[in-house]
C-alpha positions as CSV (number, residue, x, y, z in Angstrom):
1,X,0.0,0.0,0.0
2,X,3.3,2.5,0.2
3,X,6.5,2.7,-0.5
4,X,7.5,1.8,3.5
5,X,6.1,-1.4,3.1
6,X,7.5,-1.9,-0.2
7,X,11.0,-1.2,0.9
8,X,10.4,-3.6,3.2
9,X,9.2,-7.0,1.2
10,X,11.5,-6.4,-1.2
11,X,14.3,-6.5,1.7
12,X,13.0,-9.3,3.1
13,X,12.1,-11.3,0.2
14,X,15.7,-10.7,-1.1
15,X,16.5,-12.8,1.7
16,X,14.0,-15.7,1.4
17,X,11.8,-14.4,4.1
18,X,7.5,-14.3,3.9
19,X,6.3,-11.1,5.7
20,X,2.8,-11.0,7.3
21,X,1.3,-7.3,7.3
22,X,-1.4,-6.5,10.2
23,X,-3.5,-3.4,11.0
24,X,-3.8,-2.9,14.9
25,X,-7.5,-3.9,16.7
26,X,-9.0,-1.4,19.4
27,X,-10.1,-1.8,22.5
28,X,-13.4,0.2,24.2
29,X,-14.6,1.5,27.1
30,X,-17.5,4.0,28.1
31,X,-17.6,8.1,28.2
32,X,-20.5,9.0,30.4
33,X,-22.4,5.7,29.7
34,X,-21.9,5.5,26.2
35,X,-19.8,3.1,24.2
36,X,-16.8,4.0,22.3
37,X,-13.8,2.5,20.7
38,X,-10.4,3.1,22.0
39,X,-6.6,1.7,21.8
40,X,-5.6,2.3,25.1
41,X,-6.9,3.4,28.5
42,X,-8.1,7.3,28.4
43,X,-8.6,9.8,30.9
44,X,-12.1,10.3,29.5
45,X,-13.0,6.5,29.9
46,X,-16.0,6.0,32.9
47,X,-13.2,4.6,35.6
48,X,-13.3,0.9,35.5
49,X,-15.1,0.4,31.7
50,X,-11.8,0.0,29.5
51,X,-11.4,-3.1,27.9
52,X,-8.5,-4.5,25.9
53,X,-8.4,-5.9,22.0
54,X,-7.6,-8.9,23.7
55,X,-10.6,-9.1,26.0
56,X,-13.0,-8.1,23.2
57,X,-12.1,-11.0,20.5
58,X,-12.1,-13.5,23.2
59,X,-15.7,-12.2,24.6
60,X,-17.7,-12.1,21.5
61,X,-21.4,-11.6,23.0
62,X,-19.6,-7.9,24.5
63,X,-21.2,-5.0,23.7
64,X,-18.2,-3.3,22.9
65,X,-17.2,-6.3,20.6
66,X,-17.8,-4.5,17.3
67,X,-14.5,-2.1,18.5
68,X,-12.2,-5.2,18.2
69,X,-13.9,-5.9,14.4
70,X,-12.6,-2.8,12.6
71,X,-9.8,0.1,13.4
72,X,-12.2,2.3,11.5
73,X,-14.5,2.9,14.5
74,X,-11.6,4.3,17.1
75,X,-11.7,8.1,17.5
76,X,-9.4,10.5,18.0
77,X,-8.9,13.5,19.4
78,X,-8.7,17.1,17.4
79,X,-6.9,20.5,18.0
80,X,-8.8,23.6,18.4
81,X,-6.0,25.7,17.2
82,X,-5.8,24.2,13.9
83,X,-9.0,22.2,13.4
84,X,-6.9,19.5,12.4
85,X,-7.5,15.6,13.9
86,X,-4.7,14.1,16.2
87,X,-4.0,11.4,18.9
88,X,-2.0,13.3,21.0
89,X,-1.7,17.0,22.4
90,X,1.8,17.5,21.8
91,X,0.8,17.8,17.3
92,X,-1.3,21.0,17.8
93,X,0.0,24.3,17.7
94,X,-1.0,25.0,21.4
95,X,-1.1,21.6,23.3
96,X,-3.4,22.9,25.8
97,X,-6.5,23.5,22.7
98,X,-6.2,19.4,22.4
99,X,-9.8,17.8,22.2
100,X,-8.7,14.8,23.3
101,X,-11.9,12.6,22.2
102,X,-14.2,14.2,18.5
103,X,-15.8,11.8,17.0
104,X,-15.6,12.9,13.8
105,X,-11.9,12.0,14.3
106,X,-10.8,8.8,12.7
107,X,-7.5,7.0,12.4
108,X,-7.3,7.8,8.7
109,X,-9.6,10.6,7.9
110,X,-11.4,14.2,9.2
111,X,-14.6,12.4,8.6
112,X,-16.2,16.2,8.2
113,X,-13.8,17.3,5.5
114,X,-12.7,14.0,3.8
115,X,-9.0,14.8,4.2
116,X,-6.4,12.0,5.9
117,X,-5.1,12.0,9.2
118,X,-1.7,13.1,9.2
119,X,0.7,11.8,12.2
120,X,4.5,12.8,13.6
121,X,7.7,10.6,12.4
122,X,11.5,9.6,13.6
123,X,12.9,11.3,10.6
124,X,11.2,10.0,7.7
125,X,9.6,7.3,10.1
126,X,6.5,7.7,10.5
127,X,5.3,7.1,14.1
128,X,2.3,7.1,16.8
129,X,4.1,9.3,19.2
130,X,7.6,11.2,20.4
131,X,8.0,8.0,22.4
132,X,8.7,5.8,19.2
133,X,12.1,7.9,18.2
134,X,15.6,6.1,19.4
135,X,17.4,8.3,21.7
136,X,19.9,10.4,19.8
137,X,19.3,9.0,16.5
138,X,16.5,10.0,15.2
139,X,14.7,13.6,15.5
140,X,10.8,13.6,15.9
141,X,9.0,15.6,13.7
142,X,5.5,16.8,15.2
143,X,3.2,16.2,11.8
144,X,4.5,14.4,8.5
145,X,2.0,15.3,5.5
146,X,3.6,12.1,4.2
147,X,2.4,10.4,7.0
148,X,-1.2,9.0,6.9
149,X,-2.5,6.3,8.9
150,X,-1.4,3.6,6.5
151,X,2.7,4.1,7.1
152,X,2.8,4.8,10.6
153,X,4.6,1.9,12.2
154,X,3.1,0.5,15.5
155,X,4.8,-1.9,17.7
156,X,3.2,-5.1,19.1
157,X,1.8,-7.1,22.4
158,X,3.3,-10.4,23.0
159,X,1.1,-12.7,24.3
160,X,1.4,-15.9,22.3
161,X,0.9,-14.2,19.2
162,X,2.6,-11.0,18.0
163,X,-0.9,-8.9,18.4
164,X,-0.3,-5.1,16.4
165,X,-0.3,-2.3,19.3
166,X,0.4,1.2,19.4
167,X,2.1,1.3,22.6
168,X,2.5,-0.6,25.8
169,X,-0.4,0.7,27.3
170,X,-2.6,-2.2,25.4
171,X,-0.4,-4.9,26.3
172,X,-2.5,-5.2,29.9
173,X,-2.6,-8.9,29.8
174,X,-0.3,-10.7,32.6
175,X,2.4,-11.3,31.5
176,X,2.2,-9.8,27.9
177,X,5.2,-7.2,26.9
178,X,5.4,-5.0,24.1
179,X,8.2,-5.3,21.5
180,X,9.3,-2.6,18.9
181,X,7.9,-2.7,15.2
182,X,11.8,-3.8,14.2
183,X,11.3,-6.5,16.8
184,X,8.3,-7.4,15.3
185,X,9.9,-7.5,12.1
186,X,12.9,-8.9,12.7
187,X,11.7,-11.6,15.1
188,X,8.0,-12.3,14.6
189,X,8.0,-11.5,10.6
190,X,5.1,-9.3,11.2
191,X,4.9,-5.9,9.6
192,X,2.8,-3.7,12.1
193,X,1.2,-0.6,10.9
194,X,-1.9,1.7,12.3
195,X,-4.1,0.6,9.4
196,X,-4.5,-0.2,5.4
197,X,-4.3,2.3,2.8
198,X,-7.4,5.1,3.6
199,X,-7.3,6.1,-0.2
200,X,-9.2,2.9,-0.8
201,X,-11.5,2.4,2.5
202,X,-14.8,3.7,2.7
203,X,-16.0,5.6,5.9
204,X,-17.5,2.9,8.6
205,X,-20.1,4.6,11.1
206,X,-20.1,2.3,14.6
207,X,-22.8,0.8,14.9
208,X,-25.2,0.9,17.9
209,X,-25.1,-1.8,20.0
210,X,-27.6,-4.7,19.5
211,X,-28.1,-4.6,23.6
212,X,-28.5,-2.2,26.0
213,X,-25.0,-1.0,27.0
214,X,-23.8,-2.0,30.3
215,X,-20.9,-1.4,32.2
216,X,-20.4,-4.4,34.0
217,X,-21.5,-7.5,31.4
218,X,-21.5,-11.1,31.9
219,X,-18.3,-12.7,31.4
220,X,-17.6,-15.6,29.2
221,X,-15.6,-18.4,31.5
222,X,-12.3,-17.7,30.3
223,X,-12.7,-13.9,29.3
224,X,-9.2,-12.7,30.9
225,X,-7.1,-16.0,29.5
226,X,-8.4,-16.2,25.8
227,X,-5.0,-15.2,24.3
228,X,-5.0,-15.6,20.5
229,X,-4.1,-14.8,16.9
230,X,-5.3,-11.3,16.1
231,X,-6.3,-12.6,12.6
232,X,-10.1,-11.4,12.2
233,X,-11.2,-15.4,11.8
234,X,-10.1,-16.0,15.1
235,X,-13.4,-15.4,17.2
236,X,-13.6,-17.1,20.7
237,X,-17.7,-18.5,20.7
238,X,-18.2,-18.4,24.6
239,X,-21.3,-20.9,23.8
240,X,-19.3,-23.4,22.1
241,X,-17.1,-23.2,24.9
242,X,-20.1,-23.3,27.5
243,X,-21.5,-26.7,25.9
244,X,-18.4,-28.5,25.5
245,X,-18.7,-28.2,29.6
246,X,-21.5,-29.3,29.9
247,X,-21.1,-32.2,28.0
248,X,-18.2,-33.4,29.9
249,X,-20.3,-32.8,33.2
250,X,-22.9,-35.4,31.4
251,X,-20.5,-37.9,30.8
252,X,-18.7,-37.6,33.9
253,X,-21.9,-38.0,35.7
254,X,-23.1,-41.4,33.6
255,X,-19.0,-42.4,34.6
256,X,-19.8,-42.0,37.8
């Protein structure tokens, strides 16, 4: 989808290697009751509703479920002083005019203008944040124009499965740390980035939830242990998992 990405398969094919490009997934929690899609815990998050990528593709009867389905439906925040969208404070002009939550913010357009969300780089990197430069090697630049949503390299989780993250602050799963996008790279094989190309991705509105939104749902059994491929075919059914139980209850019963 860019030259980045390019650069890098035809490095890594030189040398006999098979790359696998992934998007990141989103997390949710609630603002004032209502459901929205997030990557990583925010200030503006109702205290105690956040909920990781992880936790939403292993808990697929969640009402914030639809958040870990598509990157499209994560907001962003927006500066006042510019009008432009961005996900952190430190882009805009005056850091303090940050709107740090407008939905009509997304990762790869200004959904009331059409135009693409720009982000900072390392040099000609292009990153989430500052904190992605190497110390006294690199120089971060605050916005990139060349650097939409589709070339901005993201690091990952760890937790069995090399699971695209934009910072350690996702990676909330015990024992689950974060590793570099080279280390993802050079390691895992996986090329992380924010998303795919937005020149050819239509605007996705969230949708409403298809049950009353609730703080506090039911669990599925193994909610917080469901560690797994981030591939979008890998969907934990908690009612599969619930009658597989109950058949072994059944036959342990006519054992007994």
């Amino acid at each position: 989808h860019n030259s980045q990405k390019v650069k890098l398969i035809e490095k890594m094919v030189s040398n006999n290697e098979d790359i696998d490009f992934r998007d990141a997934f989103g997390g949710g929690c609630y603002k004032e009751d209502k459901p929205i899609c997030v990557f990583e815990p925010q200030d503006y998050c109702d205290e105690g509703t956040f909920h990781s990528a992880h936790f939403l593709r292993a808990n697929s009867g969640h009402p914030l479920r639809y958040c870990a389905t598509s990157i499209q439906y994560i907001s962003i925040g927006r500066c006042s002083d510019n009008g432009k969208c961005t996900n952190i404070a430190s882009r805009c002009n005056d850091p303090s005019s940050f709107q740090e939550y407008d939905p009509t913010c997304s990762l790869m357009r200004d959904k009331t203008n059409g135009e693409l969300t720009t982000y900072g780089s390392c040099n000609n990197r292009c990153v989430w944040s500052s904190e992605d430069c190497i110390d006294g090697e690199e120089e971060w630049i605050s916005d990139n124009p060349a650097c939409t949503s589709n070339k901005v390299e993201i690091g990952a989780c760890m937790a069995g499965h090399t699971f695209c993250a934009v910072s350690s602050a996702m990676c909330i799963q015990p024992d689950e740390p974060y590793i570099s996008h080279k280390e993802a790279l050079e390691t895992r094989k996986v090329g992380c980035f924010l998303t795919e190309d937005p020149s050819t991705t239509s605007p996705t509105i969230s949708p409403a939830p298809t049950t009353g939104p609730t703080k506090n749902p039911t669990r599925s059994p193994f909610d917080q242990t469901n560690l797994f491929s981030a591939n979008k075919n890998d969907v934990v059914d908690s009612t599969s998992v619930f009658s597989t139980e109950v058949i072994i209850v059944i036959v342990a019963g006519v054992t007994l």
